[in-house]
C-alpha positions in Angstrom: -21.7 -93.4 -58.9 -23.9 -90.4 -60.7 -27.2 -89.5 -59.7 -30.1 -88.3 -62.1 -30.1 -84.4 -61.9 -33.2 -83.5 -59.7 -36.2 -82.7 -61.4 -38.6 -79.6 -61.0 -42.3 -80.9 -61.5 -45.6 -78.8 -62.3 -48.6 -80.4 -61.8 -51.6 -78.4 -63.6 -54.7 -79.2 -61.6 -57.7 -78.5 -63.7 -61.3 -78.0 -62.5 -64.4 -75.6 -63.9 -63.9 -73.0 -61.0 -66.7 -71.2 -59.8 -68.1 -67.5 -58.3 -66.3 -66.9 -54.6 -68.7 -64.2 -53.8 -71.8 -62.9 -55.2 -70.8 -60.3 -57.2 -68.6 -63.0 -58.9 -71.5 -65.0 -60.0 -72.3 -63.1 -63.7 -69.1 -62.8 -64.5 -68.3 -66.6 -63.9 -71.4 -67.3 -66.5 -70.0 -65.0 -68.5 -67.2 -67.2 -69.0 -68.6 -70.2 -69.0 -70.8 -69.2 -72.2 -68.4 -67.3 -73.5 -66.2 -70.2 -74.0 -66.5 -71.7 -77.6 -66.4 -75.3 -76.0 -69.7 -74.3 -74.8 -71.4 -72.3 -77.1 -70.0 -72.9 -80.4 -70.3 -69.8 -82.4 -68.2 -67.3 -84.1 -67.4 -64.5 -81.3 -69.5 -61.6 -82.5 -72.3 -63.6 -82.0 -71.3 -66.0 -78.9 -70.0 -63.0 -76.7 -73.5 -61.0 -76.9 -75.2 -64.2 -76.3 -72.9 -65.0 -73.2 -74.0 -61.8 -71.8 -77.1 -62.2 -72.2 -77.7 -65.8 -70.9 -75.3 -64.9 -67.6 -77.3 -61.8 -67.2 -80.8 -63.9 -67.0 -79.0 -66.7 -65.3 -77.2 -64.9 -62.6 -80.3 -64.8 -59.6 -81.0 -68.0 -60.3 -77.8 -69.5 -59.9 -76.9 -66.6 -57.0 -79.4 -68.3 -55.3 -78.4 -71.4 -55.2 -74.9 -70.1 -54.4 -76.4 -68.8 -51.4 -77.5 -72.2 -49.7 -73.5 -72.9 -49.9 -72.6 -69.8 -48.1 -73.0 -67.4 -51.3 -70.0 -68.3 -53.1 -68.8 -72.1 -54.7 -66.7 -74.4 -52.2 -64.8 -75.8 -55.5 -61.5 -73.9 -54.8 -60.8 -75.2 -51.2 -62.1 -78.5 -51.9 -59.3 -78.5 -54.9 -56.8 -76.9 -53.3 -57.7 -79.9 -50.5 -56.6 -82.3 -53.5 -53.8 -80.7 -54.3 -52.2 -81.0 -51.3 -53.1 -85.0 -50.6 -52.2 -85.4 -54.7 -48.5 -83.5 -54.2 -47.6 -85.7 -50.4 -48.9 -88.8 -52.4 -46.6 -88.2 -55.7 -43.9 -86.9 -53.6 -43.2 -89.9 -51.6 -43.4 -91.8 -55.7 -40.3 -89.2 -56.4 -38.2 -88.8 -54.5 -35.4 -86.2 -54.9 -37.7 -84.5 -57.3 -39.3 -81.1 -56.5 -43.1 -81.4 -57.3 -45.7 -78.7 -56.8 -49.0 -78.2 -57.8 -50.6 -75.3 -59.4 -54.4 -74.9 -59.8 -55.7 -73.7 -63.2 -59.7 -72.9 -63.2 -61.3 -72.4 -66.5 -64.2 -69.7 -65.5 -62.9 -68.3 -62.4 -59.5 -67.4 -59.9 -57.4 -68.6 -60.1 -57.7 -68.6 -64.1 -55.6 -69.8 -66.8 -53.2 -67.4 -67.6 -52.6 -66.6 -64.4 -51.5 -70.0 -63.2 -49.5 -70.5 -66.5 -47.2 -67.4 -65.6 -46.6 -68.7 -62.0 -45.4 -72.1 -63.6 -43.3 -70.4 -65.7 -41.8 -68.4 -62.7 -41.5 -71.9 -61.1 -38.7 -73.0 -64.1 -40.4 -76.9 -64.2 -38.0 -79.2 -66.5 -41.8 -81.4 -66.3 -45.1 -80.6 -66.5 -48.0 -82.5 -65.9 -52.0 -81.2 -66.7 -54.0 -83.1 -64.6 -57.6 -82.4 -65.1 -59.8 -83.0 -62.4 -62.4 -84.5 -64.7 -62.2 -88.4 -64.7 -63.9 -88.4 -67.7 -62.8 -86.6 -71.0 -65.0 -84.5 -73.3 -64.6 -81.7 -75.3 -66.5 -78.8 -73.2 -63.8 -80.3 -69.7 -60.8 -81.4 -70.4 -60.6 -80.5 -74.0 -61.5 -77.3 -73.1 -59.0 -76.2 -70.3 -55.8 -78.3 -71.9 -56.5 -75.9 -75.2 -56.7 -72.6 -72.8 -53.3 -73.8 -71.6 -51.5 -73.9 -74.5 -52.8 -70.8 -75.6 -51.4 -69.2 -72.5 -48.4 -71.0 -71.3 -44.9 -69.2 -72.5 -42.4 -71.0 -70.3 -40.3 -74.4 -70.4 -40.2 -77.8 -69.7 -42.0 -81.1 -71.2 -45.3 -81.2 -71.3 -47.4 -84.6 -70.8 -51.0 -84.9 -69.9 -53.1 -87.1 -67.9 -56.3 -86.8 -70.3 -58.2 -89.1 -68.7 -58.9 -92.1 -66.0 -62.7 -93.8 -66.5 -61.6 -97.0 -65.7 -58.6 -96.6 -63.4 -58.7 -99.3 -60.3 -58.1 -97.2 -57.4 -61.1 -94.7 -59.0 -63.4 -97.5 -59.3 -62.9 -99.0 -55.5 -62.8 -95.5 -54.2 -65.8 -95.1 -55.9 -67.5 -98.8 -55.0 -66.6 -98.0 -51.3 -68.2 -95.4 -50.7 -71.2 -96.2 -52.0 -71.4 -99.4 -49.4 -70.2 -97.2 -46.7 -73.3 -94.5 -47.8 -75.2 -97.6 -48.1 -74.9 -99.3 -44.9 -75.2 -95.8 -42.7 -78.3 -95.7 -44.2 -79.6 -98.8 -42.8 -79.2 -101.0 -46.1 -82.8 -99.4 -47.1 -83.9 -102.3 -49.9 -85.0 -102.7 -52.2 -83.1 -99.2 -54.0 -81.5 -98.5 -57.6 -78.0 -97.2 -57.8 -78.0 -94.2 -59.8 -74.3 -93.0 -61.3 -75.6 -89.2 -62.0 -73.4 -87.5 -64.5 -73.5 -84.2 -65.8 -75.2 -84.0 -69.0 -74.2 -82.5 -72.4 -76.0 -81.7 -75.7 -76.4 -84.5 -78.0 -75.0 -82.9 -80.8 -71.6 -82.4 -78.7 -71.6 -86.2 -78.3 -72.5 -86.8 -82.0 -69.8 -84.8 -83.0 -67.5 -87.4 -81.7 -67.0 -86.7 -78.0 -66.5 -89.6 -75.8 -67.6 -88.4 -72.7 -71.2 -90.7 -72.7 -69.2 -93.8 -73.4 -66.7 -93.1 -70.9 -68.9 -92.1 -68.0 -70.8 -95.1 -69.1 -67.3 -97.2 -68.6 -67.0 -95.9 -65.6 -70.4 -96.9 -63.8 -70.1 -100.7 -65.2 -66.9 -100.8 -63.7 -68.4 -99.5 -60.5 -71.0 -102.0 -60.4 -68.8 -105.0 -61.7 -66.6 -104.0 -58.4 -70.1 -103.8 -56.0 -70.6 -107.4 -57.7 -74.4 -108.9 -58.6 -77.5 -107.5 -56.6 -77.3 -103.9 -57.8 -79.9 -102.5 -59.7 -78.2 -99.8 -61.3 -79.1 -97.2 -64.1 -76.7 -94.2 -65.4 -78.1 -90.9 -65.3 -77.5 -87.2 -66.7 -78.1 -83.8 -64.7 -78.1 -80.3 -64.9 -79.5 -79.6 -68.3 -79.9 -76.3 -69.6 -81.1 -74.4 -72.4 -83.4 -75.2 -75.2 -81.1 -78.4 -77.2 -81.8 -81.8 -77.3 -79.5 -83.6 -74.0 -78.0 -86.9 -73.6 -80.3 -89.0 -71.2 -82.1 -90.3 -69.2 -82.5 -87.6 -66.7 -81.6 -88.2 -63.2 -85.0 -86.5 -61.9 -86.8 -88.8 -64.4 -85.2 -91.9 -63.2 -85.5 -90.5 -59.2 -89.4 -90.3 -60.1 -89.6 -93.3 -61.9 -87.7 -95.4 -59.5 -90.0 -94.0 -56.4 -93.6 -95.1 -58.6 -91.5 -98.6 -58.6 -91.5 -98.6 -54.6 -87.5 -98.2 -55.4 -85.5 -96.7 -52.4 -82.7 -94.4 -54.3 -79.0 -94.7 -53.5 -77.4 -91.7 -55.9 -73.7 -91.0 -56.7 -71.9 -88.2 -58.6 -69.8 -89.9 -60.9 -68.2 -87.8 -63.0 -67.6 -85.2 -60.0 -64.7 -85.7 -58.0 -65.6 -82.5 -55.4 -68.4 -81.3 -53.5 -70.0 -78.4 -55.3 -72.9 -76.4 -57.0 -74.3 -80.0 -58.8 -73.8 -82.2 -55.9 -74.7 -80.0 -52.7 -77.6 -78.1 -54.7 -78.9 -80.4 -57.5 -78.5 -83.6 -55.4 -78.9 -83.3 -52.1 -81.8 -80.4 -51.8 -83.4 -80.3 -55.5 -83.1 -83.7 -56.1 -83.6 -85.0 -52.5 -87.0 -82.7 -53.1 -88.2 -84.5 -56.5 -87.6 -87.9 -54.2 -89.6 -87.0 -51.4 -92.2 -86.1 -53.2 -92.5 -89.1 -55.7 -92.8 -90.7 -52.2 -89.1 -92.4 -52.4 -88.7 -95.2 -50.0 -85.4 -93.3 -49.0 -82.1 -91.3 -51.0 -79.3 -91.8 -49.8 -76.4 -89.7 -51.6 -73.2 -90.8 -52.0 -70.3 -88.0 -51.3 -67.7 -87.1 -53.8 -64.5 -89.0 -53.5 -62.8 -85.8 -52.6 -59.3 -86.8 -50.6 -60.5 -90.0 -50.1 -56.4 -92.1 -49.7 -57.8 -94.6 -51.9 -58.6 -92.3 -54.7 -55.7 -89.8 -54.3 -53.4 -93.1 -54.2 -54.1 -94.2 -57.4 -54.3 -90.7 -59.1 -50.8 -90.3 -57.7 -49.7 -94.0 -59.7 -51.6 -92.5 -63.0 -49.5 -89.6 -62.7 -46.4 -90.8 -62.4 -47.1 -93.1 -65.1 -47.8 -90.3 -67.3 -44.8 -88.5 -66.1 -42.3 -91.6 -67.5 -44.0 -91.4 -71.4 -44.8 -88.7 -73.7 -48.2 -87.3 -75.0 -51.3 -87.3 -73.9 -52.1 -90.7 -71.2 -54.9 -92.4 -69.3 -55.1 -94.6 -66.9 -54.7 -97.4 -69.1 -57.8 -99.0 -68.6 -59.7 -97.5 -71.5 -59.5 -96.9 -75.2 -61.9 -93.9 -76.6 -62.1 -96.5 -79.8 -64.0 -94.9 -82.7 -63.9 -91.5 -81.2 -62.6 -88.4 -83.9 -62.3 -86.1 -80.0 -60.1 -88.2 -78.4 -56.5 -87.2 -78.1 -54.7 -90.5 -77.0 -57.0 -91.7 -80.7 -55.1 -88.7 -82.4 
């Protein structure tokens, strides 16, 4: 009886990365505005702007850097994921060799770098996984195009665009925000807040369907929490002079306190502990609740290595392993969108 020939396996874990040290911080804004996801300009007039803006931004941003030790706990938290991710798809194939490989997009380990150590690694299959649940241009797009660019080796190529709407996500997600819930005492009555990173509306008018798919995602949360929630979607983290999508989570944090609304707050769109959620969330935003004189705020953590979530991110991903192209979870259809790649 013949066997299938053992497979070799890369999976690309993609995240935004972030400044390990201080002097790392500039040069991590640097990148990030340099990128023409970002800021989209012709290079002679993007790359002096990029140096400008991560020159002004840097103390700010070192600052809040500092209150997490001075550098971004992204990389370990990831590299946290990509161990639970690789036992969890292992056990899915076995007699396959399957490693992950972590590719940042602004800082180490960076792009090009990880795509020469796949390409040491010989995969038959690869797999970009981007850690963003939701696609958009400035993420996912973003990071899958910096790959091709710099990848030179072999094997097949698939990708796991995106998972809104994917069932283990969802009850991962509608867990813990009970669990955060109840060890807070069940503090009533309080508005659910799904608190997104924001983007300009122009990106999203352009045909990007983060907004709708963040927006999938949150119903989906609350049709899984089942009637009684009061529940709003959110964006945070604005910056710079454009026009964002909205509301604004420190808005709707002010504007639920003046209702005599206790505040239960999750990161939906982050699936790690980092810069937005233990800066923006827990201190400035936990701030802004205080004092609006917020009945209480309760923050729900990122799903991190939660068994549930990694479980099912495991199932998408051998799913996408077995079909060709660019795959989701299956639960959602970017209809209408000219971004979307599973629509091209």
């Amino acid at each position: 009886m013949s066997t299938a020939h053992p497979r070799r396996i890369a999976v690309v874990l993609f995240n935004l990365g972030g400044p390990d040290g201080p002097e790392a911080v500039q040069p991590f804004l640097f990148n990030l505005f340099n990128d023409p996801a970002i800021i989209n300009l012709p290079g002679i007039f993007r790359t002096p702007l990029a140096r400008l803006i991560s020159r002004r931004r840097a103390p700010f941003a070192q600052g809040n850097y500092d209150l997490m030790g001075g550098g971004s706990p992204l990389l370990p938290e990831t590299r946290k994921q990509a161990e639970a991710l690789i036992a969890a798809l292992g056990a899915k194939l076995p007699g396959d060799e399957v490693k992950a490989f972590i590719a940042m997009r602004y800082w180490h380990p960076l792009t090009a770098d990880t795509a020469a150590d796949v390409a040491a690694f010989a995969p038959d299959e690869i797999l970009l996984l981007p850690l963003y649940p939701q696609f958009s241009t400035t993420t996912t797009g973003s990071s899958v195009a910096a790959w091709h660019r710099a990848y030179r080796g072999g094997g097949k190529t698939r990708t796991l665009c995106c998972w809104p709407a994917g069932e283990a996500f969802v009850e991962a997600h509608a867990r813990l925000i009970e669990t955060a819930y109840a060890a807070a005492g069940r503090p009533g009555p309080a508005r659910l807040l799904f608190s997104a990173h924001g983007l300009p509306e122009a990106v999203i008018k352009a045909g990007d369907p983060y907004q709708k798919q963040v927006e999938a995602t949150a119903a989906a949360v609350a049709a899984r929490l089942g009637p009684g929630w009061d529940w709003k979607v959110s964006y945070q983290s604005r910056v710079g002079p454009l026009k964002w999508i909205g509301p604004n989570t420190e808005d709707e944090i002010r504007l639920a306190a003046a209702e005599g609304l206790a505040i239960v707050i999750t990161p939906i769109a982050f699936v790690s502990e980092h810069v937005e959620t233990l800066v923006e969330l827990d201190i400035e935003y936990g701030e802004v609740a205080h004092k609006a004189g917020c009945q209480a705020y309760v923050r729900v953590p990122a799903l991190g290595t939660d068994p549930g979530f990694i479980a099912g991110l495991a199932e998408a991903a051998a799913r996408a392993l077995a079909r060709p192209g660019a795959d989701s979870d299956g639960s959602f259809r970017c209809s209408g969108s000219k971004k979307c790649p599973r629509a091209a």
